[in-house]
C-alpha positions as CSV (number, residue, x, y, z in Angstrom):
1,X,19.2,93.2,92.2
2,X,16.0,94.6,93.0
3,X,13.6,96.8,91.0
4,X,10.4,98.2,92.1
5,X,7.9,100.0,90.4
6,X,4.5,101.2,91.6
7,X,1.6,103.4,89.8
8,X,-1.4,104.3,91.7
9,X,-3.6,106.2,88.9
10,X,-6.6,106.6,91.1
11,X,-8.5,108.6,88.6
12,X,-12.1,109.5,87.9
13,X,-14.1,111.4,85.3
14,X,-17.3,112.4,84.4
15,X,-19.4,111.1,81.7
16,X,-22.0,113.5,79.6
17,X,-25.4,112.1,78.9
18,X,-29.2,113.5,78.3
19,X,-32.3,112.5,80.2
20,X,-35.7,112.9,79.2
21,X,-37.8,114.5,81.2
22,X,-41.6,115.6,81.4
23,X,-42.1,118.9,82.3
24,X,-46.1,119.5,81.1
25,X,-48.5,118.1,79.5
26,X,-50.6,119.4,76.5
27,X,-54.2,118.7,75.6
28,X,-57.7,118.8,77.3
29,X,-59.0,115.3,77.0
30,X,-55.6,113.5,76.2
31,X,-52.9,114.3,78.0
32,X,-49.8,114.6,75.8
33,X,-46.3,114.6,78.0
34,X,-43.8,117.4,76.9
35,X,-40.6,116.4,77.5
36,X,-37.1,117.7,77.4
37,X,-33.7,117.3,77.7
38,X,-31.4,117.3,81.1
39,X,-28.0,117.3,80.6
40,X,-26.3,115.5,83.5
41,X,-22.9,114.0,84.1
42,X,-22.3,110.6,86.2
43,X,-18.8,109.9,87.7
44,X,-16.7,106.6,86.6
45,X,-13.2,105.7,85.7
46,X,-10.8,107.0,83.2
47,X,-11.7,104.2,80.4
48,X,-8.5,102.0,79.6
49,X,-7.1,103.0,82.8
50,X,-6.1,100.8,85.3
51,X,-6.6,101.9,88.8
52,X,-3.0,101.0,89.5
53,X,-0.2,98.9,88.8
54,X,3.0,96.9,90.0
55,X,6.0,96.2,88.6
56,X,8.8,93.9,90.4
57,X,12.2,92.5,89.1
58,X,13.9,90.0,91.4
59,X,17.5,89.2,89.7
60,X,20.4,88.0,91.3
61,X,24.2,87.6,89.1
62,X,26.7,84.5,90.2
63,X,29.9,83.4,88.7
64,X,28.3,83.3,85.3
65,X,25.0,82.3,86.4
66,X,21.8,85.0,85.9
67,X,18.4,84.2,86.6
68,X,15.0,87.0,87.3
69,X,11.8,87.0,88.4
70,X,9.2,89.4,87.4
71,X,6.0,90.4,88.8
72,X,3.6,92.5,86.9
73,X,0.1,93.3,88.8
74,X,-2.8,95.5,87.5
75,X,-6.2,96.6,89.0
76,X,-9.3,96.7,87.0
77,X,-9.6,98.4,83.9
78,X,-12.6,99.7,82.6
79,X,-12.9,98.7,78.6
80,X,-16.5,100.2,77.6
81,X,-18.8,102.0,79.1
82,X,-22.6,103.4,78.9
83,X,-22.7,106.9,80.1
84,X,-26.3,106.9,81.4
85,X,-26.2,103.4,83.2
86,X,-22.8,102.0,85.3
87,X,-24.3,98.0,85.0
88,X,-23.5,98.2,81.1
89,X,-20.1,99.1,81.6
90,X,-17.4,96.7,80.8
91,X,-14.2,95.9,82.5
92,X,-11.0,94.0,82.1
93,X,-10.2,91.9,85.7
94,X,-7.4,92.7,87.4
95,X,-4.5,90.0,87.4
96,X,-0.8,89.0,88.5
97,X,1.7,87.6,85.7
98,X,5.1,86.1,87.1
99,X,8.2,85.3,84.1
100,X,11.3,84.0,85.0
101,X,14.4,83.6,83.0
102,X,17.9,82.3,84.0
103,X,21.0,82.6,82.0
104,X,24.4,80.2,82.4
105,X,27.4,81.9,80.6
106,X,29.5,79.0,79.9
107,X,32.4,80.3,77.9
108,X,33.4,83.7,77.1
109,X,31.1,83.6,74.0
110,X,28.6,80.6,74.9
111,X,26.0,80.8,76.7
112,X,22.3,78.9,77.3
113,X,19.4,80.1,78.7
114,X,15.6,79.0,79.4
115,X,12.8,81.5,79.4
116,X,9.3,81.0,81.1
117,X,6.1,83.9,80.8
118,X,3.1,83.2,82.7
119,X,3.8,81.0,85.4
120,X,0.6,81.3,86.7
121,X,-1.8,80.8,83.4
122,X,-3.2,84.1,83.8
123,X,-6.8,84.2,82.2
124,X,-7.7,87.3,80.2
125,X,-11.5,87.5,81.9
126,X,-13.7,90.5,80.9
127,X,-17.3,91.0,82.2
128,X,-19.8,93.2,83.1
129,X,-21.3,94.5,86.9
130,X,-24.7,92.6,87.1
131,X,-27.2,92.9,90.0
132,X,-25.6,90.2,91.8
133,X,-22.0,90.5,91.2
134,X,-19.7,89.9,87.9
135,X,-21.3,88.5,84.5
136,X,-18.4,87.2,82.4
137,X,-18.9,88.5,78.8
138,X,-15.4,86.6,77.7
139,X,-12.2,84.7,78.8
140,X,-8.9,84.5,76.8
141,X,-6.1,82.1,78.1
142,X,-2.6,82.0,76.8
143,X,-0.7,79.2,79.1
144,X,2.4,78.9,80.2
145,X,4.9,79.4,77.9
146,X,8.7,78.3,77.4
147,X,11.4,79.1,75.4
148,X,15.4,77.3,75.8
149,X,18.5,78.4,73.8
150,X,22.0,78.8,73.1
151,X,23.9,82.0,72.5
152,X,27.5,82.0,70.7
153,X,28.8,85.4,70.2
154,X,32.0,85.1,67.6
């Protein structure tokens, strides 16, 4: 059994904002600005939209015996963003999670299993663009994780 699934979102928008800008100035001996507002627009990402994502389920079925893999992958994701200035905006990195499960029928009505999620301790990391490169505003981690049982269906 395969199953593949792929999303390439790809989108952009534009974002509103007002700049002030000088267009005189008043007075004889002080010069006094007069300003305005500009209405312009800068171009970013759809926010809470990944730029694309994968889905893959590896299974194979045996005489009773069950087991998958699953890959899920996601691009960036813009979280928050400042519509006048692109090095306040905040995104969510992109990662790769990998589960696996198995299944061992035993009887008609007994079975056990063994779950795993996260095989590779994915870190939640969120940051922001800074003149240099990424500055990490926060990290959540959630570990590996396990789970083993039996099934009786009477």
């Amino acid at each position: 059994m395969l199953d593949l699934n792929l999303s390439f979102i790809g989108s952009n928008t534009q974002y509103p904002y007002f700049n002030t800008v000088t267009v005189g100035y008043s007075g004889t001996r002080v010069k006094i600005p007069i300003t305005e507002l500009q209405y312009a627009t800068r171009s970013g990402a759809v926010v809470d939209q990944p730029k694309s994502i994968a889905n893959a389920i590896v299974g194979w079925d045996f005489k009773g015996f069950s087991t998958r893999v699953s890959f899920r992958y996601q691009e960036t994701t813009l979280r928050s963003l400042d519509e006048k200035f692109s090095l306040s905006d905040s995104y969510y990195d992109n990662f790769l999670l990998v589960d696996v499960s198995a299944k061992q029928q035993i009887l008609d009505n007994l079975a056990i299993f063994a779950n795993f999620t996260n095989l590779t301790s994915h870190i939640d990391d969120y940051y922001i663009n800074g003149v240099k490169g990424h500055l990490p505003t926060s990290s959540q981690t959630y570990g590996l994780r396990g789970q083993f049982g039996v099934t009786y269906n009477y």
